[in-house]
N, C-alpha and C positions, 0 to 999 in steps of 0.2 A: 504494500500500500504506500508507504514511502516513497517521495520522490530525489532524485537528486537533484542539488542545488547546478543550475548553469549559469553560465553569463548572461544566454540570451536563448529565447524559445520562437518557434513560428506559428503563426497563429494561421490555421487554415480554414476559410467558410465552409459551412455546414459540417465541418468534419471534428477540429478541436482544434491540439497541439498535435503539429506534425511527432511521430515518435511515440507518443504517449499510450498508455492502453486503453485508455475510453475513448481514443478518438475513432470519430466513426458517425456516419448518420443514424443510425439507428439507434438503440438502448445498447452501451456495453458493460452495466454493472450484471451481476451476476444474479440476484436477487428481480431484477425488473426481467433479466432476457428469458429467465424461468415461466412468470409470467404471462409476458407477450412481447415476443421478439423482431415486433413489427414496429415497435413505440418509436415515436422522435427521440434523437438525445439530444435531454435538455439539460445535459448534464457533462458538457465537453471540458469546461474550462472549471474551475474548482480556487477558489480564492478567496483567503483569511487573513483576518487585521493579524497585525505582528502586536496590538494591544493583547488580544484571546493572548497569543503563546508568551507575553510576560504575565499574564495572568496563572496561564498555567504553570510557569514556573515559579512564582509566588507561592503556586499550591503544590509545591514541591512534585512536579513534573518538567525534568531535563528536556526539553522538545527544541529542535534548532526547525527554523524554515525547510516547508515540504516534508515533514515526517509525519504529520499526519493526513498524507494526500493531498497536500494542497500543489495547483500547479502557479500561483500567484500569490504572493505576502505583500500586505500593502498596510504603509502606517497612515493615521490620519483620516482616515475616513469610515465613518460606521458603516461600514458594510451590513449588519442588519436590520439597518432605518432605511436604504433606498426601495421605492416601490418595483414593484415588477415590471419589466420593460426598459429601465432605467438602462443608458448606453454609456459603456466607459470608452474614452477612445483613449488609446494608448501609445504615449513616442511619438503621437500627433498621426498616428499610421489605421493602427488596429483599432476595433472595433467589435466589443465586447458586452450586449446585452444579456444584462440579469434577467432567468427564468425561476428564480427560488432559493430555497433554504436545501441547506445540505442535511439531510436527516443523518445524525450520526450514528455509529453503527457497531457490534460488539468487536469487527475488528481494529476499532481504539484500543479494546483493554488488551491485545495481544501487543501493544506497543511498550504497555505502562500499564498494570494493575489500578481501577477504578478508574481512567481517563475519559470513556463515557461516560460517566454520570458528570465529570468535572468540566464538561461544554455543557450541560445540560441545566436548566433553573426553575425556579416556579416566580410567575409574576404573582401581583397583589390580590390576583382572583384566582389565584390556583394552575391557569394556563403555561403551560410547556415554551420555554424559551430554547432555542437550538439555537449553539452557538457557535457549530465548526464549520463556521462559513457559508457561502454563499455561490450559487451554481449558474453558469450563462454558458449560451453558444455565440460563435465566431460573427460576428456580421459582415468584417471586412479584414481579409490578411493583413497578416506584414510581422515586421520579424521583432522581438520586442525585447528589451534587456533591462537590469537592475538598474535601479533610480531614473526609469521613464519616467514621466511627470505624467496622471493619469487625471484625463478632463473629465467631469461626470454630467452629462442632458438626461435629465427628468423626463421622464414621459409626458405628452401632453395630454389634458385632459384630465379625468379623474387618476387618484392613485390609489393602487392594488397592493396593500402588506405582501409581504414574501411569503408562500407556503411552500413546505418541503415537496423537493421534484425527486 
């Protein structure tokens, strides 16, 4: 599940990151293609605040960038506050629309004993916060590397919370 850290990744339309294992048109998690192996993947590109992993390391979880499947770290930005649709364009090149909340999954704790539950929260009304990230497919290639400066355009019109894709 783990990624390795690069200097620069390619981002390919409809597909993901060139190289990666979920890239692909269709679903390539293991648990969705069980399912229905016909689904879109809405789930190519996979990127979390580098806020989460000093949180996590706060809670006494070692985690460096991309270990726990993320293919993007990105400081400064709540990734869990932008709506759905929201488009990141990236290095002024790529193009990166959010489809959802990355539903976390039990192989976190083969990484780290309890690391699931430690993305995981209850709001003020009891409601499930999921906190390992957030999931988009490609809109627009190009090839993308560490400290891009990443633009964020809101969807127009109404905004839609992230749900887990």
């Amino acid at each position: 599940m783990s990624k390795p850290n690069r200097t620069s990744i390619r981002l390919v339309v409809g597909l993901g990151i060139a190289g990666d294992a979920h890239c692909g048109e269709k679903v390539q998690h293991r648990s969705r293609v069980e399912r229905d192996p016909s689904q879109p993947n809405l789930r190519q590109v996979h990127l979390v605040s580098a806020e989460l992993l000093d949180e996590l390391r706060e809670a006494g979880f070692d985690l460096a960038p991309g270990e726990i499947g993320e293919n993007i770290t990105t400081r400064g930005i709540d990734l869990l506050a932008l709506p759905r649709g929201t488009q990141l364009t990236i290095g002024g090149e790529a193009i990166i629309e959010i489809t959802g909340l990355r539903n976390p999954c039990g192989q976190l704790n083969g990484i780290a004993k309890g690391l699931m539950a430690a993305t995981l929260e209850r709001n003020s009304e009891g409601g499930l916060i999921r906190k390992a990230g957030i999931m988009g497919i490609v809109r627009r290639a190009g090839e993308i590397a560490a400290g891009h400066p990443i633009e964020i355009e809101l969807p127009s019109g109404e905004h839609h919370p992230l749900e887990p894709v």
